[in-house]
NUPAMI-835991 format. One record per residue: x, y, z of N, C-alpha, C in turn. Coordinates in steps of 0.001 Angstrom, whole numbers, padded with zeros to 6 digits, always signed. Example, Ala and Ser with C-alpha at 12.3 -4.5 7.8 and 13.67 -1.06 7.14 Angstrom:
<atoms>
+013190-005690+007800+012300-004500+007800+013200-003300+007800;+012850-002250+007080+013670-001060+007140+012900+000030+007870;
</atoms>
This chain:
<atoms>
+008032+030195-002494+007101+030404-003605+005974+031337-003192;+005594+032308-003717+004943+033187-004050+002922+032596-004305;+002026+033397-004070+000697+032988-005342+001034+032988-006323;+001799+033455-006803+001692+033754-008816+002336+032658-009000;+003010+032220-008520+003573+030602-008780+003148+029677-008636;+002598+029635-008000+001009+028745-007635+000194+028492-008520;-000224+029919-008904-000960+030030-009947-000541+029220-011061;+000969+030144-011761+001426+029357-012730+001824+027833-012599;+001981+027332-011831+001795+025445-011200+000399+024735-011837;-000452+025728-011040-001754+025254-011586-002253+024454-013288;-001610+026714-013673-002077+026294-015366-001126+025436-015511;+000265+025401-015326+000698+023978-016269-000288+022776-016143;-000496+022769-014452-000971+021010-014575-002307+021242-015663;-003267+022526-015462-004524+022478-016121-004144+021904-017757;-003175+022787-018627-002532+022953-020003-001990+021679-020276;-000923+021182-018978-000498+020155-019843-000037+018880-018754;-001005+018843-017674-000617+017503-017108-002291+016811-016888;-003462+017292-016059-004510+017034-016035-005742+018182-016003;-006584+018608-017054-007402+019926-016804-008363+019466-015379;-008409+018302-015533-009697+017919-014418-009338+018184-012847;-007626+017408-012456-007031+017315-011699-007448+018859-011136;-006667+019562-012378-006302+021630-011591-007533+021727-011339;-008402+021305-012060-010043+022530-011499-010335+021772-009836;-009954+020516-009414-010387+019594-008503-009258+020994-007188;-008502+021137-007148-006883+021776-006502-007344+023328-006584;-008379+023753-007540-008486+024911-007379-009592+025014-006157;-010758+023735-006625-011678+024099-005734-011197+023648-004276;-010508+023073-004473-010366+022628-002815-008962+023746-002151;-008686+024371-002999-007370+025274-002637-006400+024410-001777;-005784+023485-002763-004859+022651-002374-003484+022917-002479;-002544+023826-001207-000960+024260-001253-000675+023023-002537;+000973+023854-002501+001975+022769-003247+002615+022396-002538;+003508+020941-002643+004826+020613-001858+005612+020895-002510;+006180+021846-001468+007437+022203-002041+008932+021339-001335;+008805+020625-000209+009688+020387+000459+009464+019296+001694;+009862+017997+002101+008968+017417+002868+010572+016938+003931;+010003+016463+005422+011612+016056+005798+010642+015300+007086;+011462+014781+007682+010464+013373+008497+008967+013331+008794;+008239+013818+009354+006654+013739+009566+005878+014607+008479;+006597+015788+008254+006120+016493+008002+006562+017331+006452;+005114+017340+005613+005542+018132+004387+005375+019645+004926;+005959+020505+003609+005610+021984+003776+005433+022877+002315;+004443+023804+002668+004056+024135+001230+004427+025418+000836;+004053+026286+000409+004556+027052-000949+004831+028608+000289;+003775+028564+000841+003947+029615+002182+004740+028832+003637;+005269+027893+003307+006571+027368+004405+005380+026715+005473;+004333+026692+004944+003466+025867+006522+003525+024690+006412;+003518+024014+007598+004079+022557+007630+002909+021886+008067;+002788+020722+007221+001576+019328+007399+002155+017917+007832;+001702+017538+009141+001560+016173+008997+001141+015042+008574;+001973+014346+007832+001753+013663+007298+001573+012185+007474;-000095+012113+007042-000857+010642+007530-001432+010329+006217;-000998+010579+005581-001802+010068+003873-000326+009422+003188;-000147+009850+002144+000879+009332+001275+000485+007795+000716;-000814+007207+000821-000819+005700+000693-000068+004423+001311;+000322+004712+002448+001370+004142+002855+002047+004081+003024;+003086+004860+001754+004526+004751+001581+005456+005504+002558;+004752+006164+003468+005748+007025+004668+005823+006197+005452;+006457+004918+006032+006540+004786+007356+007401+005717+007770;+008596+005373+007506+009545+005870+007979+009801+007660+007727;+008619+008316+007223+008468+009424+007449+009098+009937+005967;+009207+011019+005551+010121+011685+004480+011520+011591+004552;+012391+011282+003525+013636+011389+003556+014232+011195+004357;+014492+010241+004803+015126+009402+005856+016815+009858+005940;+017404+010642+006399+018749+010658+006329+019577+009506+006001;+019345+008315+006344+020691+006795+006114+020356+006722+004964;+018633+006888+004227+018587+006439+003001+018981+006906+002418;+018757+008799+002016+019783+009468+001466+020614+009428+001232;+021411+009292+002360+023136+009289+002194+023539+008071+001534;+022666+006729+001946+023026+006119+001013+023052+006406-000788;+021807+006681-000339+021537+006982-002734+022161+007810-002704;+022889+008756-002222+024013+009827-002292+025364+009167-002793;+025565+008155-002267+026964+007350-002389+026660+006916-003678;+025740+006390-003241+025344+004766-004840+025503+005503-006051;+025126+007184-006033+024718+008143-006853+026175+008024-007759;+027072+008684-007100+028588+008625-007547+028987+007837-008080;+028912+006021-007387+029270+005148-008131+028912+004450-009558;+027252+004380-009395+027011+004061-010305+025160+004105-010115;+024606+004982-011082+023046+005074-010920+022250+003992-011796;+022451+003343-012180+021882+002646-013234+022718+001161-013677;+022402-000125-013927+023374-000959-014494+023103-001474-015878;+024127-001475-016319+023744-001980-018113+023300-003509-018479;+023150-004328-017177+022019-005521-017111+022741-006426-017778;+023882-006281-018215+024888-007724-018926+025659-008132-017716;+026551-006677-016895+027611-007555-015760+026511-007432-014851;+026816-008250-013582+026675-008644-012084+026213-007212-011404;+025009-006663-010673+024610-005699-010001+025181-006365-008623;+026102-006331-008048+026218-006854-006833+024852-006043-006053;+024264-005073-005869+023720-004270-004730+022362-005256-004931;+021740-005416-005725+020521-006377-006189+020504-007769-005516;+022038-008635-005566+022303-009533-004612+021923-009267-003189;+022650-008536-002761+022557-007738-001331+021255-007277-000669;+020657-006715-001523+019210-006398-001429+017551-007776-001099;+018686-008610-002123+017783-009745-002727+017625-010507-000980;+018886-010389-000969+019286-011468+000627+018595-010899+001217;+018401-009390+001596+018150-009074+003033+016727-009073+003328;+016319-008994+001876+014781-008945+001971+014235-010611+002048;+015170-011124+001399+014510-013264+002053+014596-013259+003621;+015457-012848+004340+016050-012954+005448+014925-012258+006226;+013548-011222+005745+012676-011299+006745+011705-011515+006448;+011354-012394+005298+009845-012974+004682+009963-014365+005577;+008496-014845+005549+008425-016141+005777+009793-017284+004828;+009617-018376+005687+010458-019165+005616+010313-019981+003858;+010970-020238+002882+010707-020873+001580+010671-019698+000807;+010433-018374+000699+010341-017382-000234+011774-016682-000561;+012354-017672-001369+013766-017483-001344+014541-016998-002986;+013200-016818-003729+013860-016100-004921+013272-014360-005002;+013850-013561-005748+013099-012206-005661+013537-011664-006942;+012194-011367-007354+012202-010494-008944+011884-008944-008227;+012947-008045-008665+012683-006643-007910+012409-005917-009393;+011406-004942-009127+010107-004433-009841+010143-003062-009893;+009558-002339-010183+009545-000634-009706+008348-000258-009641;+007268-000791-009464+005967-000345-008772+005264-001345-008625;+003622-001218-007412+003059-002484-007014+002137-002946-008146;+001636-002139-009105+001111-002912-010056+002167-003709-010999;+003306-003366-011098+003853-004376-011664+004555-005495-011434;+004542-005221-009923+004711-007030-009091+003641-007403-008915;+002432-007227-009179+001121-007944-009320+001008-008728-010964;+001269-007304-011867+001886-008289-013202+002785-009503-013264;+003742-009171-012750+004841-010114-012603+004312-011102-012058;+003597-011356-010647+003339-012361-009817+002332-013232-011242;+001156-012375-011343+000100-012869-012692+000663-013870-013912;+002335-013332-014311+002674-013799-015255+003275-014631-014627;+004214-014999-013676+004639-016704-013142+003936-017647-012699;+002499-017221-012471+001528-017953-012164+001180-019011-013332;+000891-018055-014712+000724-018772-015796+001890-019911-016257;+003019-019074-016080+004370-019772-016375+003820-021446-015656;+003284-020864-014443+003018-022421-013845+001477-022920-014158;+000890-022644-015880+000100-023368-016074-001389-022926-015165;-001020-021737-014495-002655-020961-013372-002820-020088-014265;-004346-019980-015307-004522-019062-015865-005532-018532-015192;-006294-019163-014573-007574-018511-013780-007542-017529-012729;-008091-016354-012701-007436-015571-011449-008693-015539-010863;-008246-015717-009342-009634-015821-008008-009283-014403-006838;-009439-013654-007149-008940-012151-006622-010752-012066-005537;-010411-010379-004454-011833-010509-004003-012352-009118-004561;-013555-009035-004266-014689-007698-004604-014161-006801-003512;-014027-005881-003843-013082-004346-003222-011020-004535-003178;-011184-005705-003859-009476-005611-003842-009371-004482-004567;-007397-004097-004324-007183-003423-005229-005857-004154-005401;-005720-003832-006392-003753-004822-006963-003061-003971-008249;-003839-002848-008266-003397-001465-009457-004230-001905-010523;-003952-001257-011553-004551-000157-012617-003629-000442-013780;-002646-001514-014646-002244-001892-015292-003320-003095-015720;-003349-003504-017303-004486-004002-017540-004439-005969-016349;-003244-006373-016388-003435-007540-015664-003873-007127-014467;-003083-006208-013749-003784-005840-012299-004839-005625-011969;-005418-004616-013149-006744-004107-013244-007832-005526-013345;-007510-006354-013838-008728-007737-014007-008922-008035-012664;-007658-008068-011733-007684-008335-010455-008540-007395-009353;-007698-006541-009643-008907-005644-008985-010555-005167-008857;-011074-005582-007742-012142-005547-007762-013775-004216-007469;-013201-003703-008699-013927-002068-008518-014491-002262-009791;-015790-002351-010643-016515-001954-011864-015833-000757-012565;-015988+000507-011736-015604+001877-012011-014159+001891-012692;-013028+001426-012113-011911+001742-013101-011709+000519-014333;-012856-000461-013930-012362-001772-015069-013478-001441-016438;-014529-000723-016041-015486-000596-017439-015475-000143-018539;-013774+001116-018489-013773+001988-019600-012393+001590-020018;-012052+000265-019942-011000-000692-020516-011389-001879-021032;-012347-002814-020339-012708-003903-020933-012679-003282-022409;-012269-005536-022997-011998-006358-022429-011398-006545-021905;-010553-007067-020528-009818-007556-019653-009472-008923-020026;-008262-009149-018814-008430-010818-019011-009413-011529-019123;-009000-012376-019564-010330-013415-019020-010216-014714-018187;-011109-015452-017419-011286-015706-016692-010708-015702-015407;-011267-014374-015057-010960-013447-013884-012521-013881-012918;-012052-014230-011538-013259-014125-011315-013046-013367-009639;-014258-012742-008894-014017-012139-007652-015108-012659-006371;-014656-012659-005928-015484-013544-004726-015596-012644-003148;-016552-012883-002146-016579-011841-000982-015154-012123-000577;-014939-011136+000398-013495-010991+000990-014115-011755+002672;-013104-012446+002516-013280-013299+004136-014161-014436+003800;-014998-014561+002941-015758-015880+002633-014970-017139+001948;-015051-017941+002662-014130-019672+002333-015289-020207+001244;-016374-019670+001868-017479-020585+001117-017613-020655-000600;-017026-019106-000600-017454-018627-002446-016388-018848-003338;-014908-018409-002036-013789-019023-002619-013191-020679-002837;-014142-021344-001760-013898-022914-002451-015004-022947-003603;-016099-022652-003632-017345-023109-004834-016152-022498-006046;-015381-021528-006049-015101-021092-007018-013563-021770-007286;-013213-022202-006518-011750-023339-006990-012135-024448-007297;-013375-025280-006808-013974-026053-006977-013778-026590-008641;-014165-025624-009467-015063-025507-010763-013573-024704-011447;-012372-024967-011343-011137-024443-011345-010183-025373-011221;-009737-026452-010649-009293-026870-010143-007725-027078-010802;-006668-027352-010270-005207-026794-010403-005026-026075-011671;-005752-025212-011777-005653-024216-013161-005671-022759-012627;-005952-022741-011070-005827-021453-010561-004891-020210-009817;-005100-019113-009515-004044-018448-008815-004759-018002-008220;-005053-017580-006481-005614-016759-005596-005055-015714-005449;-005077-014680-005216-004403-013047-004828-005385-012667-004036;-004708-011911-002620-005274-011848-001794-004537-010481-000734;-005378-009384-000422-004704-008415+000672-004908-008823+002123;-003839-008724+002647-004299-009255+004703-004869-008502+005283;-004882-006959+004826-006383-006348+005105-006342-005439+003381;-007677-005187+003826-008234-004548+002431-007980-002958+002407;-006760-002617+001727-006458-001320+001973-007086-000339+001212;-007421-000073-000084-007969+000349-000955-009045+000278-000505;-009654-000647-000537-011332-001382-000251-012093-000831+001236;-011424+000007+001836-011721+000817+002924-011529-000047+003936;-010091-000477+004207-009233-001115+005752-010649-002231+006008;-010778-003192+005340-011278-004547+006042-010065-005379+006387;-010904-005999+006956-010664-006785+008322-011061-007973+007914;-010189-008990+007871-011181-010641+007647-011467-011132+008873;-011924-012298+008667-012276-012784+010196-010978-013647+010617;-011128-013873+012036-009516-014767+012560-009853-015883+011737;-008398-016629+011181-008667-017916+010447-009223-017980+009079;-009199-017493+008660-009445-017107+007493-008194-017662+005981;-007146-016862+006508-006466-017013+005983-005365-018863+006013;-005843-019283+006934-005289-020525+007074-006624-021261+006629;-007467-020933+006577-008696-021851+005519-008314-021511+003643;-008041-020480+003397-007684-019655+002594-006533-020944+002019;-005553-020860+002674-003874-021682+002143-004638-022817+002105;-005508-023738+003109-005993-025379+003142-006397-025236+001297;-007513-023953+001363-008360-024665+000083-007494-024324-001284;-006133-023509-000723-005340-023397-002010-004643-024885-002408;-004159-025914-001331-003420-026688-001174-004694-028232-001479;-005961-027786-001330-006566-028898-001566-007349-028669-003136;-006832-027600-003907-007472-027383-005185-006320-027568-006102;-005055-027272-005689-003808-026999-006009-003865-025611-007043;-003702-024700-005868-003619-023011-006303-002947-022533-005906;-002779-022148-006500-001036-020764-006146-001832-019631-005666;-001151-019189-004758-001484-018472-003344-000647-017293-003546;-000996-015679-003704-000364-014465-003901-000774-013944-002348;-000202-013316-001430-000630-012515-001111+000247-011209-001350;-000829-010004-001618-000022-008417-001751+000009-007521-000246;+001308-008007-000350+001210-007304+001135+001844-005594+000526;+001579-005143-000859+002327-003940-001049+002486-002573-000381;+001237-002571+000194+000085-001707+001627+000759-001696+002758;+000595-003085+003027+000640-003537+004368+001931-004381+004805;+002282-004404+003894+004275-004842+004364+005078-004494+004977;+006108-004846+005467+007431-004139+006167+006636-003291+007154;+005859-003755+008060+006360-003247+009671+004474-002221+009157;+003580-001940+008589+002937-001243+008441+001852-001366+009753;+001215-002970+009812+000583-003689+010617+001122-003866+011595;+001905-003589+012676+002650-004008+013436+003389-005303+013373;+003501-005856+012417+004612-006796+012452+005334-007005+010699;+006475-007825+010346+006834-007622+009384+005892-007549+008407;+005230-009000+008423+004006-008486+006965+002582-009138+007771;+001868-008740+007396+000342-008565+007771+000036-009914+007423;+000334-011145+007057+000089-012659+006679+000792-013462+008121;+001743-012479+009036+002429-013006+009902+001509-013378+010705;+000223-012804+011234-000655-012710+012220-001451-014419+012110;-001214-015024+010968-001695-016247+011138-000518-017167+010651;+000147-016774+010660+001451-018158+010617+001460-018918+008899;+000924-018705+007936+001371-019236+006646+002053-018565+005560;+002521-019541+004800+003142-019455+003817+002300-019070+002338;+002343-018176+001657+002243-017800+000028+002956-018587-000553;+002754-018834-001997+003830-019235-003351+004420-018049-003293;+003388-016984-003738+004461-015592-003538+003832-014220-002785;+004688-013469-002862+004201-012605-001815+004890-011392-002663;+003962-010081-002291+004132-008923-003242+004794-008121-002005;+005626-006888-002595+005644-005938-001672+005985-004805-002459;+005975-003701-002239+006465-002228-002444+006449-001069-001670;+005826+000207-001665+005236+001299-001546+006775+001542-000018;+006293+001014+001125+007770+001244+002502+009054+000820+001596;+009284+000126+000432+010148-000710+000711+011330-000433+000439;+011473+000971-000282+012595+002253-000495+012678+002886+000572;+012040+002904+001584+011934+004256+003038+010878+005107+002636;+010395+005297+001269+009304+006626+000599+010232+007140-000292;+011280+006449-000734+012295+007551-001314+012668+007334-002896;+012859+006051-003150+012500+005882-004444+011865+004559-004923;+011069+004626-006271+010135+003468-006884+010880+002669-006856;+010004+001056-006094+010684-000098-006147+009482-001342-005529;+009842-002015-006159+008563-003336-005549+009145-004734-005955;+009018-005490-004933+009161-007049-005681+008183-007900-005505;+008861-009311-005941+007777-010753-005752+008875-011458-005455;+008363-011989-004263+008909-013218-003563+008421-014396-003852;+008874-015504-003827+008404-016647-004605+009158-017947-004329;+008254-019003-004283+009433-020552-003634+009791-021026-004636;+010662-021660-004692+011761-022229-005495+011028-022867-006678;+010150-023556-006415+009251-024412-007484+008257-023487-008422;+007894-022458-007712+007064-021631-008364+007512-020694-009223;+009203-020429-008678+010118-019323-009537+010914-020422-010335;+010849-021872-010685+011745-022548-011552+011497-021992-012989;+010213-021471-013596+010416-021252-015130+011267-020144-015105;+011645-019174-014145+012443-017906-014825+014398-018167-014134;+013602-019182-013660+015553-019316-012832+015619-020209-014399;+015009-021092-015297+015746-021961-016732+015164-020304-017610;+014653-019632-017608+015000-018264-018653+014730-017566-017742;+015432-016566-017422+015617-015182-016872+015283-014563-017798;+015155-014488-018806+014889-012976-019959+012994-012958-020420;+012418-013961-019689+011207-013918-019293+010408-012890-019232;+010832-012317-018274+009941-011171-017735+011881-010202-017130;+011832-009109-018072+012333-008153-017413+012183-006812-017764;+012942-005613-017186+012355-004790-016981+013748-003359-016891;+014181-002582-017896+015120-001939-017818+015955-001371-016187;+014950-000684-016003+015326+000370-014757+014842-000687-013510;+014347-001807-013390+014203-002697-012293+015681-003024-011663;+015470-003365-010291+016765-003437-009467+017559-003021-009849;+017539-001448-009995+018492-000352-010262+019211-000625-009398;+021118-000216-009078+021683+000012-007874+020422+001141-006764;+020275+001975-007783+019735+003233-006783+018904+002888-005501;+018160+002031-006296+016617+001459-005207+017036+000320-004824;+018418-000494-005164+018662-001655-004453+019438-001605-002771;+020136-000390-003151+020447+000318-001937+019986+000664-000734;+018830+001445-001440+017994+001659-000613+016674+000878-000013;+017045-000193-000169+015946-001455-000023+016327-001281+001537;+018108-002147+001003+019085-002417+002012+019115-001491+003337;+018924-000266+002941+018795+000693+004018+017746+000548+004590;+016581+000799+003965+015541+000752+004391+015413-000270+005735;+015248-001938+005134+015470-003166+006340+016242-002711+007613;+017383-002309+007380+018500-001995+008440+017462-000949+009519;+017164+000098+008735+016261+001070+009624+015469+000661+010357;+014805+000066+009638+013217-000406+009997+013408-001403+011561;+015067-002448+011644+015221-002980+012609+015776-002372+013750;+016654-001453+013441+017445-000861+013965+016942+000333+015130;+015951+000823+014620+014869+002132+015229+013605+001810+015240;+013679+000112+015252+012553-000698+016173+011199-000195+015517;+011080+000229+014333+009812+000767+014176+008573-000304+013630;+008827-001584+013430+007798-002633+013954+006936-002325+015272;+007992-002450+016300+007616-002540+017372+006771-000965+017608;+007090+000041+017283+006923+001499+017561+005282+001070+016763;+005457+000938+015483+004133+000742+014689+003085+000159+016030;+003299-001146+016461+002468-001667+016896+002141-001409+018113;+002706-000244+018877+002758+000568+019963+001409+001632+019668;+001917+002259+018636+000531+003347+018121-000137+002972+017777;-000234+001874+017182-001318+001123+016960-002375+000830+018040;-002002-000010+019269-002548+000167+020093-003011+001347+021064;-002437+001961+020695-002788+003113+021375-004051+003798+021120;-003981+004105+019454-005028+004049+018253-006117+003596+018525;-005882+002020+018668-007384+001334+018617-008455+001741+020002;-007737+001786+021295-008727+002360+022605-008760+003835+022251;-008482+004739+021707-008550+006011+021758-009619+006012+020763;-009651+005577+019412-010503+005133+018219-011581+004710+018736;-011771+004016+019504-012708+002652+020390-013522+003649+020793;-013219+004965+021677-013576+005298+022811-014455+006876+021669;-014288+007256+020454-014741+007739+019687-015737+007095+019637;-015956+005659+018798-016707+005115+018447-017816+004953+019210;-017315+004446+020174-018544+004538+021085-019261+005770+021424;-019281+006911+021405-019953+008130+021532-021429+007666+020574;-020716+007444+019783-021840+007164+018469-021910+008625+017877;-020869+009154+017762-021242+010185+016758-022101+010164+015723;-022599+010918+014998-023866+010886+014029-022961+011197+012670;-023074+010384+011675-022603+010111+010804-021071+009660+010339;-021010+009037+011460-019596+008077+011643-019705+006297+011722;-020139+005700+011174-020455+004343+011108-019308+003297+011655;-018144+003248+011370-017123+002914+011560-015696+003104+011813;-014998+003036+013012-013300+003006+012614-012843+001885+012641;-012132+000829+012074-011248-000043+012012-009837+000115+011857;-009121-001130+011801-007417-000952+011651-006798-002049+012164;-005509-001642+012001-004133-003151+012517-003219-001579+012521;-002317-001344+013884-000934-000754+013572-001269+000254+012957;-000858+000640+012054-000675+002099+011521-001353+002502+010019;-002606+001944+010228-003423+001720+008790-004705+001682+009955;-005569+002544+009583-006813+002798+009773-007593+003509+008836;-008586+003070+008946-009929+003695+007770-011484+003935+008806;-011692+005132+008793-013073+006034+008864-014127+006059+008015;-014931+005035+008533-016210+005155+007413-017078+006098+008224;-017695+006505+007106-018978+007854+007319-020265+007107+006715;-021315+007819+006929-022189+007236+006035-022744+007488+004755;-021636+008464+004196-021788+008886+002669-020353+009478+002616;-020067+009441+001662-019283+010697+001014-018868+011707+000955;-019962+012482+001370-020011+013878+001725-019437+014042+002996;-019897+013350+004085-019239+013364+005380-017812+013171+005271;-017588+011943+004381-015971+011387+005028-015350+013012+003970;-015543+013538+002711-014788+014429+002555-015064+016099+003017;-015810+015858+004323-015570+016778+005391-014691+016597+006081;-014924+015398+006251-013435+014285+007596-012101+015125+007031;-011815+014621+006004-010344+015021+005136-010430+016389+004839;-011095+016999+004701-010725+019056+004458-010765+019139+005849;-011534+019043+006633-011321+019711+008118-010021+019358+008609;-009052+017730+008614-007763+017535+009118-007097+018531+008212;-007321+018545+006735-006531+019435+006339-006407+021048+006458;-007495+021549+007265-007717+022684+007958-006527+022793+008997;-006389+021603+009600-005567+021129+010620-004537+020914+010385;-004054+021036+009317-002596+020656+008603-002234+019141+008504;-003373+018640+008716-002744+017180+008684-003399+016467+007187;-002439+015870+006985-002685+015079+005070-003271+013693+005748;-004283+013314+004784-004893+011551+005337-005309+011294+003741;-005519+010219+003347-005921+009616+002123-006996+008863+002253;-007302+009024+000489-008955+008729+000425-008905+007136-000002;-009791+006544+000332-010190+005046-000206-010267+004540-001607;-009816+004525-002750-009878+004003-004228-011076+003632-004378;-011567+002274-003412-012569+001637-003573-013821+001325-002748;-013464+002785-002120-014420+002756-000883-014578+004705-000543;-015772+005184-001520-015148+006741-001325-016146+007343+000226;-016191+006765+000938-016830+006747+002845-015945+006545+003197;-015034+005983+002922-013388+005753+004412-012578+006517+003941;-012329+007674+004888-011029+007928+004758-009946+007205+005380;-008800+006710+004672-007417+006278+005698-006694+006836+006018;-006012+006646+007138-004821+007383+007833-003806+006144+008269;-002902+006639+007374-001327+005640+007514-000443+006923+007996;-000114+006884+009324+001122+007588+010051+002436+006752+009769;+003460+007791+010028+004717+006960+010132+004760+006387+011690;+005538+005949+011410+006541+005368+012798+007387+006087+013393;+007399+006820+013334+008498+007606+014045+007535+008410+014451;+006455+009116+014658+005743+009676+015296+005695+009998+017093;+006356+011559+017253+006514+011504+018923+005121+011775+019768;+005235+011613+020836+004108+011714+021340+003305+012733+021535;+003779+013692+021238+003347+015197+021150+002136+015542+019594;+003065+014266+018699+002516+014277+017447+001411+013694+017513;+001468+012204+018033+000358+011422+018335-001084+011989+019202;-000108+012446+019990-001809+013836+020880-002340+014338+019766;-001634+015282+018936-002550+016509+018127-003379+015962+017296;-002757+014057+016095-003242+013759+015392-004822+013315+016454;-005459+012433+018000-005797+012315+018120-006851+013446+018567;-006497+014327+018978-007260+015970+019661-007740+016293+018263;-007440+016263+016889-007503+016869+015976-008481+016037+015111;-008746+014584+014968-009372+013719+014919-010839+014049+015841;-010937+013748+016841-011909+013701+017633-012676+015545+017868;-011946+016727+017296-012117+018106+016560-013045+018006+015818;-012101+017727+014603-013179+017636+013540-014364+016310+013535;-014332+014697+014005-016006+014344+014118-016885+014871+015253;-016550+015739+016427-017139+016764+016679-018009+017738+016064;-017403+018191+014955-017743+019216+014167-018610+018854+012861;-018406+017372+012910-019172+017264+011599-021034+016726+011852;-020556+016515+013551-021747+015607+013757-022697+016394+014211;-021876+017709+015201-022759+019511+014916-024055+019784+013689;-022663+019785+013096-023422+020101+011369-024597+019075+011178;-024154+017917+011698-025009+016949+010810-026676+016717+011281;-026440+017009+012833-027618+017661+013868-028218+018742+013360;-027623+019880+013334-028274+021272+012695-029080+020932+011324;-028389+020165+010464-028820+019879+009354-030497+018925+009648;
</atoms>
């Protein structure tokens, strides 16, 4: 691709996809993707970016060859099912994904995005008589109107209200606000909860938390969500980010890894008692293009990969690696760098405004490297790498990192 194509890219999106979006892409002179294949996208002049943004959804990097070839096959046979006969691949899928959740989460409604296994989870909750939702302040759980009640940002919920109602949000990591508030609730509720706060700029709860969290669900009688949609399948260094303290959810969300990056798909996991209203009606809650063969396939692939090329273990390798190299930033005390945090392959950079952290993100992207911005936190930038990342890669992202807050903290001196 050429500028003039570029150009013409632009005006469409300006004309007829977002005017705000193009003027945002003009000023920041943001390439196109034209083409992306394991670490790395590439744009309209063939230059290639590493890729540490995407929201998550890259572990396993771009276009995974097994996954491909799988949706290549599935493609031929059959892309779509007409939802009267038997999807065998949905079975198959269904299994493999019980087979690495905690123990009891043995039914699965498969979804095609994470706000709508947050819907879904929202609506079996009620099924079980929990109309009250106890979500925290900086969650995020999407941008569909049930999700949106959940989510805890003013900014995207003010120019929709009314919302649900009785939605309520409480600090993240505090037992104290979340029992006063089950308290005054009591078995009428549903908790939803992230194992770190991905949106909300990568918090961190405190150890134990989350097993005070399940006590006061179990002593209020509340149904217990956690969305691991972020932080699932191998992101945190281990299968799901709830593993790190040993309990059990009613249900548990996932999406964004859970295709490889390759196509829309999300479910809810759920124990037997909590999924009984839709096992006596299934026609409850469904959803045309949900547990397509296409994305059931590639679930299947996905798991296989993820065990197979050890990239749990790889995650939680860079991860550590991450945190003393990160550590050893931090401590400089650069000038206008307040924070790095993380688990594995999810980290967030707080600055002390705005302005800084979107210096942070144009300067990597000077650098060719892609990182993503915070929803609900616009001071952190995050950086979610894949797993497959060689060590050659891992140097530049860190040399290139510690480059640019160099450079910003220059500026920020001169200034």
């Amino acid at each position: 691709m050429g500028k003039i194509e570029r150009k013409a890219v632009v005006n469409m999106y300006r004309d007829h996809v977002n005017s705000g979006f193009a003027k945002l892409t003009e000023l920041m002179q943001v390439p196109l993707q034209v083409t992306s294949n394991g670490c790395y996208v590439y744009d309209e002049a063939g230059e290639k970016y590493l890729d540490c943004g995407g929201y998550g959804v890259f572990l396993l990097g771009h276009s995974h060859p097994r996954i491909i070839d799988r949706i290549k096959q599935q493609l031929d046979k059959a892309a779509l099912s007409n939802k009267l006969l038997i999807n065998p691949e949905m079975g198959k899928a269904a299994k493999s994904l019980v087979e690495i959740t905690p123990e009891g989460l043995d039914y699965v409604l498969f979804l095609n995005s994470g706000t709508e296994a947050v819907e879904a989870g929202l609506k079996i909750a009620r099924l079980n008589n929990r109309s009250t939702i106890i979500s925290t302040k900086q969650g995020f759980h999407g941008k569909t109107l049930g999700a949106l009640s959940a989510t805890g940002r003013r900014e995207f919920q003010e120019p929709f209200k009314p919302l649900l109602p009785d939605v309520y949000h409480v600090s993240y990591g505090s037992l104290i606000e979340l029992e006063k508030t089950l308290r005054n609730h009591q078995a009428n509720a549903v908790v939803i909860l992230e194992p770190i706060q991905g949106e909300g700029g990568v918090n961190i709860p405190p150890q134990g938390y989350f097993h005070g969290v399940r006590e006061l669900c179990d002593k209020y009688e509340a149904l217990l969500i956690i969305d691991e949609i972020q932080t699932g399948l191998g992101r945190l260094g281990d299968w799901w980010g709830i593993n790190q303290e040993g309990i059990v959810p009613d249900m548990l969300l996932t999406g964004k890894i859970l295709s490889g990056g390759v196509i829309p798909v999300s479910a809810v996991l759920a124990n037997e008692r909590v999924f009984e209203p839709l096992n006596k009606n299934p026609l409850l809650h469904t959803s045309t293009y949900s547990g397509n063969p296409l994305a059931m396939v590639a679930v299947q692939e996905t798991i296989r990969v993820i065990q197979e090329e050890e990239l749990i273990l790889k995650s939680k390798k860079i991860g550590e690696r991450f945190q003393k190299f990160f550590g050893e930033i931090l401590k400089e005390n650069k000038v206008g760098l307040a924070d790095i945090r993380g688990r594995g392959l999810l980290w967030g950079f707080e600055f002390e405004n705005s302005g800084l952290s979107g210096r942070f993100m144009m300067g990597l992207l000077k650098k060719k490297i892609i990182v993503s911005t915070s929803l609900n936190s616009n001071k952190v930038v995050r950086i979610t790498p894949p797993a497959i990342l060689e060590d050659q890669q891992i140097e530049y992202i860190e040399n290139s990192i510690k480059d640019v807050i160099n450079q910003i903290a220059n500026i920020s001196v001169k200034i």
